[in-house]
Every structure is written in structure tokens, then in C-alpha cells.
C-alpha positions in Angstrom: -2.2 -16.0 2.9 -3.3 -19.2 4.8 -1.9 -21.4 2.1 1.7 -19.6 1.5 4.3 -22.5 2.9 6.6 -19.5 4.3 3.9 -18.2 6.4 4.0 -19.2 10.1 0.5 -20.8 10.2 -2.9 -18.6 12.1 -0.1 -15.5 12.4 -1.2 -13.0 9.7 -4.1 -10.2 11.5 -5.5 -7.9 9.2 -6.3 -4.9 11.2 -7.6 -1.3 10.2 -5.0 0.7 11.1 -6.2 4.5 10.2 -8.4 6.6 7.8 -7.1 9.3 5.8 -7.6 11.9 2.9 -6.9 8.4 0.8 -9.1 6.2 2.6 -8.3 3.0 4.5 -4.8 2.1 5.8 -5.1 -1.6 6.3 -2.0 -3.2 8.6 -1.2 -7.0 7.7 1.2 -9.0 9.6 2.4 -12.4 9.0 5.7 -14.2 10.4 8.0 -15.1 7.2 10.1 -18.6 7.6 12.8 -16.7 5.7 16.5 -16.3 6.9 18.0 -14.8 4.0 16.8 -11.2 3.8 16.7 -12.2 -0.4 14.0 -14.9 -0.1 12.0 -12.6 2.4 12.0 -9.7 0.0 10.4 -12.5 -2.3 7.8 -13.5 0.1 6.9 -10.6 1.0 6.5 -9.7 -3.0 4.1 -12.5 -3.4 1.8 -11.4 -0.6 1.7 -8.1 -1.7 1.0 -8.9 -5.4 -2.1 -11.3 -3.8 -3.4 -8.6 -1.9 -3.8 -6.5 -4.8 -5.6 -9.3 -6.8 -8.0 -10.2 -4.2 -8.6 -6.0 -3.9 -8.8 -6.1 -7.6 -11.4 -9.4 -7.7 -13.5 -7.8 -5.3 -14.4 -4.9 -8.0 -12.6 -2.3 -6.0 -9.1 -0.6 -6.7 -6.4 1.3 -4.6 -6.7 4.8 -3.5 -3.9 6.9 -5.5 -2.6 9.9 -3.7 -1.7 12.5 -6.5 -0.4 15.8 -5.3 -0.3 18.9 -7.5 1.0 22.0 -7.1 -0.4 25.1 -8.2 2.3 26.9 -9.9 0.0 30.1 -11.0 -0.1 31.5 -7.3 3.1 32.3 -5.2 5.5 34.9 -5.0 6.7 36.6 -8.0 3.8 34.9 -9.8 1.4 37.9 -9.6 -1.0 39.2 -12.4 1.0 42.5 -13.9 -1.3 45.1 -16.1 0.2 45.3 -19.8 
């Protein structure tokens, strides 16, 4: 991040922001020299995409929350005797 030209130089904290089920949330911050909302979304896609190749270099990967539901319990869904 300390070489991206659209970065307001020395502004971009990485902080630990919470632990969950997942594992870390990490909270980056980083004043964008964008006006146009466009160009920001673009920024912002670069940064993004270098976090997850410096994650990735480091040998590690992203936590991916997958939620299931167990459709063989509930109401209506009891064992019957044949």
C-alpha cells in the first residue's frame, strides 16, 4: 500500500479489529485521492486484490464461512414407522 500513487502517504493502519467463529477480522484504512466514486471503486479493487496476494505469499489463505442447514430435522420432517 505505501507505493499506490492514490494513497494519501503514512495514512493506511492496519488494526485487529475482532475475532470470530472465522478467525481474524483485520480493519485497513487508507485515504483514496479519488473524486469520482468510479476511479475509487478502482482503487479500492487494487488494494483489495494486493491484500489477498500478500495473504496468499505468506502461505496462509482466507477463512471461508459456509453455512449449512440441516434439512433432515425440523417440523414435519419426523421419522414415521412404515
Amino acid at each position: 500500500m505505501q507505493d499506490h500513487s492514490k494513497l494519501e502517504p503514512a495514512t493506511y493502519p492496519v488494526r485487529l479489529s475482532g475475532l470470530n467463529k472465522s478467525g481474524f477480522e483485520l480493519e485497513l484504512f487508507a485515504y483514496v485521492l479519488e473524486t469520482e466514486f468510479d476511479a475509487f471503486l478502482q482503487v479500492q479493487e487494487e488494494l483489495l486484490l494486493q491484500v489477498v496476494d500478500v495473504v496468499e505469499a505468506s502461505g496462509t489463505s482466507f477463512a471461508l464461512l459456509i453455512e449449512g442447514r440441516d434439512t433432515t430435522k425440523g417440523p414435519g420432517l419426523e421419522k414415521t414407522e412404515s
